[in-house]
Structure formats: C-alpha cells, structure tokens
C-alpha positions, 0 to 999 in steps of 0.5 A: 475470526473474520469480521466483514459486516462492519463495511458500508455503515457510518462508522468514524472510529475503530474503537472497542476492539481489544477483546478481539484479540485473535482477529484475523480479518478485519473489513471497515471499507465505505464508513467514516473513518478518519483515523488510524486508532484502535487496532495495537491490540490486534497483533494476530490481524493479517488483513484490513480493508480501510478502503473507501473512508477519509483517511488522512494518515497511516498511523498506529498500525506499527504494532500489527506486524502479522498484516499480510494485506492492507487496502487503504484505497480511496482515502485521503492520504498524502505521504506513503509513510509509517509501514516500515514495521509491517515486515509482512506485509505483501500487497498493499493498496493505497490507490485513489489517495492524495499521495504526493510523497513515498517517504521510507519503504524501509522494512516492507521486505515481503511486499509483492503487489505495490498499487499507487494508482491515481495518486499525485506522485511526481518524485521519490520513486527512489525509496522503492529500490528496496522492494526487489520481491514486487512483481505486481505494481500499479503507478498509472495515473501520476505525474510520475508515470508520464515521465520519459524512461519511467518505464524502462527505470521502474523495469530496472529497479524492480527486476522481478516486476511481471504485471505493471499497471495491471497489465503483463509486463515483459519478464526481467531477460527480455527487459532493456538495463539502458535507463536512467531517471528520476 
C-alpha cells in the first residue's frame, strides 16, 4: 500500500496509523510535523519522506526495521542519532538540517547513499567508519568539508565511494591511501 496524498497539508502529527499495518510507502513531506510518533506499528514500512517538516529529533522509528529509505531533509534535526536498528536502511537524506553532531552509525550495515549536505558538522566523521558499503555521500556545505585533507581522509574511510557531492569521484585504485584527518 502507498500513500502519497498526505504531503503539502498542515498536518502536525502522524497519528491514526495502526490499522495500516502492511503500509509500505508512507509520504508526510511539507506539513507541520514536529515529532517522530505513530509509526511502531508499522513494521512492513520500507519508505518514508518526513521531508520539509520541523523535525527536531529522530526517534521512535527503532521498531520499522524494514525501512530501505528514509528523507528527513529540511528539518530541524540536530544530532544524527536513533538509526542504529534500521539494519536496512540504505539511502537516508538528512540533508538541510541543524545537524552538528553524528552520534552512533552502529547497525546501519546496508546504507549505500549517506546525504548531510547543508548541515553544521564540523567533527565526528569518525563514527562513519563503519559504513564501508556507502558508495553515494554528500557532506558539502559543512564546517567539516572546508577542512584540509577531508577529502583525501573520507576516500579513504569509505573505500567504495564512487559519487562525493553529487559529483563522480575517482574509483577506490586510483584514489591516494596518504591522509590523515579528523
């Protein structure tokens, strides 16, 4: 089941959802949520666009372990934190957020496209190590990202990164192993 109508109103809650059990899609991007609430019943969800809402925190999606993809772009988050069950997980989208902080990446074991563009994160890259299958990640427009030898570090931290910033990046045997940062 998909639900994409729900987008574009003024809706502040996610609420009234757990008849929905086999809800595989579920789009809120553009209305007036402010919470994480009322979606652990809906342990068949694969996809969710929070996107475009006011969004402080992510919380209470630990029980939607068969999310695939998860938009949360242009929120108000400030810590990168309570994913850690979403072993699933593959392309998550926090970008435009208030983000200054990635606290655990433990358990996201399948991500492949990592955006957290437009953010304030100057530290912690450190906790990405773990996420050697990304292949796809955005970091551009962060404290971080102006840094000396980013670069050449992240290639080396993420060995199977092919597109960096939206842009195609040099394929992992043609990428220099000398960096040292963070």
């Amino acid at each position: 089941m998909l639900i994409d109508i729900l987008g574009g109103n003024v809706i502040r809650e996610i609420s009234n959802l757990n008849t929905l059990e086999k809800l595989r899609s579920l789009y809120l991007k553009s209305n007036m949520i402010d919470s994480i609430h009322g979606l652990s019943l809906l342990k068949s969800l694969e996809i969710i666009d929070l996107s475009s809402n006011k969004i402080k925190k992510i919380e209470k999606i630990e029980k939607c372990v068969n999310l695939t993809k998860i938009n949360l772009s242009n929120n108000y988050i400030t810590i990168f934190e309570g994913l850690s069950n979403l072993s699933s997980l593959e392309e998550l989208i926090l970008y435009n957020n208030k983000i200054n902080s990635i606290k655990e990446t433990r358990g996201l074991i399948s991500i492949k496209k990592l955006d957290l563009s437009h953010n304030f994160i100057d530290s912690g890259l450190d906790k990405i190590k773990n996420l050697d299958r990304v292949s796809d990640f955005s970091i551009e427009n962060n404290p971080i990202s102006r840094k000396p030898e980013f670069s050449k570090y992240l290639r080396k931290t993420i060995p199977k990164l092919t597109i960096f910033n939206g842009r195609k990046s040099l394929a992992p045997k043609e990428m220099s192993s000398k960096s040292s940062c963070l």
